[in-house]
C-alpha positions in Angstrom: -32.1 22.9 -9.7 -33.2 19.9 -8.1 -33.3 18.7 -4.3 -31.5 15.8 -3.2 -33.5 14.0 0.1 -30.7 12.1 2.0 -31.9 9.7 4.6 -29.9 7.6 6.8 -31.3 4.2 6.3 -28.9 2.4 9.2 -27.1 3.5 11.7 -24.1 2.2 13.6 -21.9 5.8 14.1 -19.0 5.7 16.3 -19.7 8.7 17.8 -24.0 8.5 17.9 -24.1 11.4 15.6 -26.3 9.9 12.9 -29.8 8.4 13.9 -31.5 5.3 11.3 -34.3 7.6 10.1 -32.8 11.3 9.8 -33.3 13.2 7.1 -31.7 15.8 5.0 -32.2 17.7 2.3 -29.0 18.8 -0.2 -29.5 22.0 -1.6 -26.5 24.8 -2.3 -24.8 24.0 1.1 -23.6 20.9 2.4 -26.0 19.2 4.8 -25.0 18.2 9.1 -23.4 14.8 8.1 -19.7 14.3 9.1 -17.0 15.0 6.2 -16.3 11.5 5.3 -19.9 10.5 4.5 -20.4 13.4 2.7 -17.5 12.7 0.6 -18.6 9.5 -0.7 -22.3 10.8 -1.2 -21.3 14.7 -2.7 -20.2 12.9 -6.5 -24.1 11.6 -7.0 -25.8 14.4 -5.2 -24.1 16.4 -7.8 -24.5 14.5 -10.6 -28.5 14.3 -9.9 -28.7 17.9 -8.6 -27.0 18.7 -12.1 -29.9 16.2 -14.1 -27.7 13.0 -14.5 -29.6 9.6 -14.0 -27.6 6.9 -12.3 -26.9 3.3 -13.1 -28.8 0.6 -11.1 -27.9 -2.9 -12.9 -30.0 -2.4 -16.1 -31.9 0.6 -15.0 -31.5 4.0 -15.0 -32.0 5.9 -11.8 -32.6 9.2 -10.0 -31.4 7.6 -6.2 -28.4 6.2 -5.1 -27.5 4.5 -1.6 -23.3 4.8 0.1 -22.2 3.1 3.3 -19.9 5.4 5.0 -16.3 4.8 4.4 -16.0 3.7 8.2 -16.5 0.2 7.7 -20.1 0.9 6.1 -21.6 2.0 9.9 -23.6 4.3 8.3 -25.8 4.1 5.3 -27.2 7.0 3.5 -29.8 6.9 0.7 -30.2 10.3 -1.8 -33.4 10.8 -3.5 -34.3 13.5 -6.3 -36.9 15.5 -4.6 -38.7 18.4 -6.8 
């Protein structure tokens, strides 16, 4: 099965947790991100862990970028990694 690379392209936590620049890497567990930002980005890390390709306007892509749901302070781009 695929890995997912999740990097935090901007940064503006609350609490300082997440850094523009980290990176993780989604495999079988659930990776250090707080439980909200996870929650919006789980749905396509499964999806491209699981094969799927992703819309992206008229394309078809193996990425995907959410804002966290706390007023988009954080956003997080996944990548299919091999």
């Amino acid at each position: 099965m695929p890995k997912v690379l999740l990097t935090v392209e901007e940064s503006r936590c609350r609490c300082g947790y997440l850094k523009t620049g980290d990176t993780f890497v989604a495999e079988d567990l659930c990776p250090p991100i707080c439980s909200e930002l996870w929650n919006a980005a789980y749905p396509y890390v499964f999806a491209l862990r699981s094969g799927a390709m992703l819309d992206h306007g008229d394309e078809k892509v193996r990425f995907f970028t959410v804002k966290c749901p706390d007023e988009g302070r954080v956003i997080l781009r996944g990548e299919v990694i091999e």
